[in-house]
C-alpha positions in Angstrom: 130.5 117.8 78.0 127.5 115.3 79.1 125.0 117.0 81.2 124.3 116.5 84.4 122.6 113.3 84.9 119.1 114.4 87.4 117.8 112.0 90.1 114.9 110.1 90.2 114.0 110.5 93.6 115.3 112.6 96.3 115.3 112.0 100.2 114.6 115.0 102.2 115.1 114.3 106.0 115.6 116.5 109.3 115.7 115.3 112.6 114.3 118.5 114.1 111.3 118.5 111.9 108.9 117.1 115.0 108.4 119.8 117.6 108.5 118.5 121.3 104.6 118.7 121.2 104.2 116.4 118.2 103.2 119.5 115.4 105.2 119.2 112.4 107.1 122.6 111.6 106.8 123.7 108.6 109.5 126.3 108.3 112.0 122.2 108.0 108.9 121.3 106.1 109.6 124.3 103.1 113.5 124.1 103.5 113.1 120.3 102.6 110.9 120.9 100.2 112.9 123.8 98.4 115.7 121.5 98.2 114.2 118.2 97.0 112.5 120.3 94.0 116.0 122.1 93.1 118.0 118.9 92.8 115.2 117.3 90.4 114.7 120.2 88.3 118.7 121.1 88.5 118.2 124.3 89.3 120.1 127.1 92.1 116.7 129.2 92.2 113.5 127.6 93.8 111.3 129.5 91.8 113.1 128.2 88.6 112.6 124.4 89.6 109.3 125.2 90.7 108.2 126.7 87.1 109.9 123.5 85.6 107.3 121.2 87.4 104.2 123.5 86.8 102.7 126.6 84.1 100.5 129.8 85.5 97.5 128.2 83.7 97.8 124.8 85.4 95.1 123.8 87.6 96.7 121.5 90.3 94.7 119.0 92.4 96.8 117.5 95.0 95.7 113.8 95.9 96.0 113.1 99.8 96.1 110.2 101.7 93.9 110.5 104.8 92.4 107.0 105.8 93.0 107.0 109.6 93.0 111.0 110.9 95.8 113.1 111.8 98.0 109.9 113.1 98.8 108.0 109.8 97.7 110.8 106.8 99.3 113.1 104.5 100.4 116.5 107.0 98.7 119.8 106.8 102.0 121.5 107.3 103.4 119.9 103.9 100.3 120.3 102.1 100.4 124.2 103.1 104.1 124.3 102.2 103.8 122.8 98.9 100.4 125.0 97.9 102.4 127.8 99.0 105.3 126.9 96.9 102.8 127.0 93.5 102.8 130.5 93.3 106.7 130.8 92.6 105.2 128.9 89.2 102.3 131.3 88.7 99.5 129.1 89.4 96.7 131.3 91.3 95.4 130.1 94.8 91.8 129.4 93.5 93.1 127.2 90.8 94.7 124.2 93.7 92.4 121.6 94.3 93.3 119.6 97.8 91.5 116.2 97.6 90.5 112.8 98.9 87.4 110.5 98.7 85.8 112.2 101.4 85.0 115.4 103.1 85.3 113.9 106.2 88.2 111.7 105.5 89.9 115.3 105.1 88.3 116.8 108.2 89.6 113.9 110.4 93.0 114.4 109.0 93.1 118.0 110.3 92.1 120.1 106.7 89.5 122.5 106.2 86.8 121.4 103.3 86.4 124.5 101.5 84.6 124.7 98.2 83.4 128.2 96.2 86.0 130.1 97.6 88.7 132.5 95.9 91.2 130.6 97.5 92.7 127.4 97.7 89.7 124.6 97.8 90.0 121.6 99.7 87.5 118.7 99.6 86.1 115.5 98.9 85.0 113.8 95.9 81.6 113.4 97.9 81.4 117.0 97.4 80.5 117.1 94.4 77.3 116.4 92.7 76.2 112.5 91.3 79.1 111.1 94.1 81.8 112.9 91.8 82.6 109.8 89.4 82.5 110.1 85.6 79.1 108.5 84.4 81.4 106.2 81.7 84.0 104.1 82.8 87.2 104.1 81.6 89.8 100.6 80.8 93.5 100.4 81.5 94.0 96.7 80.9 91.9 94.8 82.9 91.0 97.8 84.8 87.4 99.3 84.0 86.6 101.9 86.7 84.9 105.2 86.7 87.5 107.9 88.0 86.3 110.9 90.2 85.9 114.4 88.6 88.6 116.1 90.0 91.3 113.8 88.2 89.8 113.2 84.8 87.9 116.9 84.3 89.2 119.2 86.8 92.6 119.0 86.9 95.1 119.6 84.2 98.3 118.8 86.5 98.4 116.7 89.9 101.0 116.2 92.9 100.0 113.2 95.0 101.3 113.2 98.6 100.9 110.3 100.6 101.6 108.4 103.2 104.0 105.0 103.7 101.9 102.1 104.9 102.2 98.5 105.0 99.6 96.8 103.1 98.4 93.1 103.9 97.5 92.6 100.2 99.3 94.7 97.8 102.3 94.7 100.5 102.6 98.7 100.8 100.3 101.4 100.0 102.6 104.1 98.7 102.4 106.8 95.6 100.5 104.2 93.0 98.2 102.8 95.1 97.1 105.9 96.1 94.7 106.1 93.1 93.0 103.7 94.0 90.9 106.4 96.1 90.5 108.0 92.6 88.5 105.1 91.1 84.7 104.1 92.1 85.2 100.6 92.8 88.4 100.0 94.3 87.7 97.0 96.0 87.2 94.6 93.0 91.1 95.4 92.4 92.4 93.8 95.9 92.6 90.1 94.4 96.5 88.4 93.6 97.8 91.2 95.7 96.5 94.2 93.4 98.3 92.7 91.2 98.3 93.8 87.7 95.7 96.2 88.9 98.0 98.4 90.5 100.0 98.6 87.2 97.1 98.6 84.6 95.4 101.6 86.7 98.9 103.8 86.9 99.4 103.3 83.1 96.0 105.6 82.2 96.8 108.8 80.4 94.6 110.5 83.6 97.8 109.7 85.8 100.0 109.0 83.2 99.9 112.6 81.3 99.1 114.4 84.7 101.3 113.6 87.6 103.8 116.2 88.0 105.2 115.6 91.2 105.1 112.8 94.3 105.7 113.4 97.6 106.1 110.7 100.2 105.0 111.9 104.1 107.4 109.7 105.4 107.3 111.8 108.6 105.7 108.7 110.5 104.8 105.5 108.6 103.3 102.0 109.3 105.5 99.0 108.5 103.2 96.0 109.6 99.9 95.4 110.1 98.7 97.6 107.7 96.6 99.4 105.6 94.6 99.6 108.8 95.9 101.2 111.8 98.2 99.8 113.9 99.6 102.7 116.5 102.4 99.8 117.7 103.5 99.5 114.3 104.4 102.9 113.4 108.1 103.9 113.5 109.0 108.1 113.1 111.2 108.7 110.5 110.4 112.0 109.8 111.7 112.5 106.2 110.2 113.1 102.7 110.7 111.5 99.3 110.4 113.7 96.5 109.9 112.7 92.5 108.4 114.4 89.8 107.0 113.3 86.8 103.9 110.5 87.1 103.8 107.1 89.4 106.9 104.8 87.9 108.3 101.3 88.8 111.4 102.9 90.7 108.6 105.6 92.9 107.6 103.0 94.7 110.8 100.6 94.7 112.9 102.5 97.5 109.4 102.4 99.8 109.4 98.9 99.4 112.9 97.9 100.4 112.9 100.9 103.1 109.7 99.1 104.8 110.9 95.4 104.5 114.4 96.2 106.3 112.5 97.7 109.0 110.3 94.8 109.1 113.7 92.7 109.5 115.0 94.7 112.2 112.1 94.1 114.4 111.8 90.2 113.4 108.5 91.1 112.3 109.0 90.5 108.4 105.7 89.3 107.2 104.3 87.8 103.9 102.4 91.3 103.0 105.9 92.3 102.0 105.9 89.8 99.3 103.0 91.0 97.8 104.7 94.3 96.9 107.5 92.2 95.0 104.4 91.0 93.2 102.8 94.2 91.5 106.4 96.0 91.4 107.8 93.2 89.3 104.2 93.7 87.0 105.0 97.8 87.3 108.0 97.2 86.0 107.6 95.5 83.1 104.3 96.4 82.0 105.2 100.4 82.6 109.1 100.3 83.2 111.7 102.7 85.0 110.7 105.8 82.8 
């Protein structure tokens, strides 16, 4: 008898999930959570599938996505589910690292910065000392970068939870492009629509050996007009889309399609979109479906 044959990506979705006040709940929040972790690790017990993913002595930093405050970033409410989830795997409060570029970016998103504490810490790569960026730089093709602290010394395991945005270059900003805010000099990697950038950079053995699990805040996304804000362009979905293991061609395939049909349902199918066929056709043939 074959085993059972374990998905790649799991969609989590409630329609109740938005309170009538706009606060996410987090009690959906968990229960989606729970299941999207069960089915990927094939397991009937949460705190089985949970101690698949991660170890006791794991020190997890989980990479947000919080460019434009509480509107278009990753939630609080799935941030707190998912750090309260790590302790069905043993790992201890004071070793979860929440982090983005900046303490404020976090701050405008709703999050506490928090640093020296015995519990969970929560901050920027600002925080800490010399800007936070290795002094050498590292290569991943035709990549050469300097990659913060947190993700190259701190952290033996990561989850990275982000937002779904359109992106006028790269086409959407989803689970690879998200490390881009773990390099120093992101902006040098924008040209031919990030493209092999976005590949090269998500083939380093710092995301390659690390990422343990992705989750997608799909809650409310941006399907035009992006990576910048564009309130109009925002469409509530509120789902979640769950993978573990690191950043892969087929992560960020089902974002793509989901965010182009949308786009063609509203007549407002741009070129932008085009530039994701770009560095997903580079993604998968320089990384492939693994």
């Amino acid at each position: 008898m074959q085993p059972a044959v374990l998905p790649d990506v799991v969609i989590g979705r409630d329609d109740a999930v938005v309170a009538d006040n706009g606060n996410v709940k987090e009690s959906k929040i968990t229960n989606l959570l729970h299941t999207a972790v069960m089915q990927l690790a094939g397991s009937a017990s949460k705190e089985h599938a949970w101690q698949r993913l991660f170890r006791p002595y794991d020190i997890v930093g989980i990479k947000l996505n919080c460019p434009f405050g509480r509107i278009m970033s990753s939630h609080v409410a799935i941030v707190d589910a998912i750090f309260h989830r790590l302790k069905f795997a043993g790992v201890k409060d004071v070793n979860i690292i929440v982090f983005e570029r900046y303490n404020r970016e976090l701050e405008a998103a709703g999050f506490r910065v928090r640093r020296a504490t015995k519990g969970v810490q929560c901050f920027g790569t600002d925080e800490l000392p010399q800007g936070g960026y290795d002094s050498e730089p590292q290569i991943a093709g035709r990549v050469g970068t300097c990659f913060n602290k947190i993700v190259s010394k701190m952290c033996t395991a990561i989850i990275n939870v982000l937002v779904l945005k359109d992106h006028a270059l790269a086409g959407i900003s989803v689970a690879m492009k998200n490390f881009f805010g773990a390099m120093h000099n992101p902006n040098k990697y924008h040209t031919n629509n990030c493209n092999p950038y976005i590949a090269e950079l998500n083939s380093h053995p710092y995301i390659v050996n690390k990422v343990r699990f992705i989750v997608c805040d799909v809650i409310l996304a941006q399907y035009n007009g992006g990576p910048r804000l564009q309130a109009s362009m925002d469409m509530e979905l509120q789902r979640h889309y769950c993978r573990k293991g690191p950043c892969r061609f087929r992560q960020d395939m089902p974002y793509y399609y989901r965010s182009s049909e949308k786009k063609d349902e509203t007549s407002l199918f741009t070129a932008s979109s085009q530039g994701a066929k770009i560095y997903l056709h580079c993604c998968h043939a320089r990384i492939g479906n693994r």
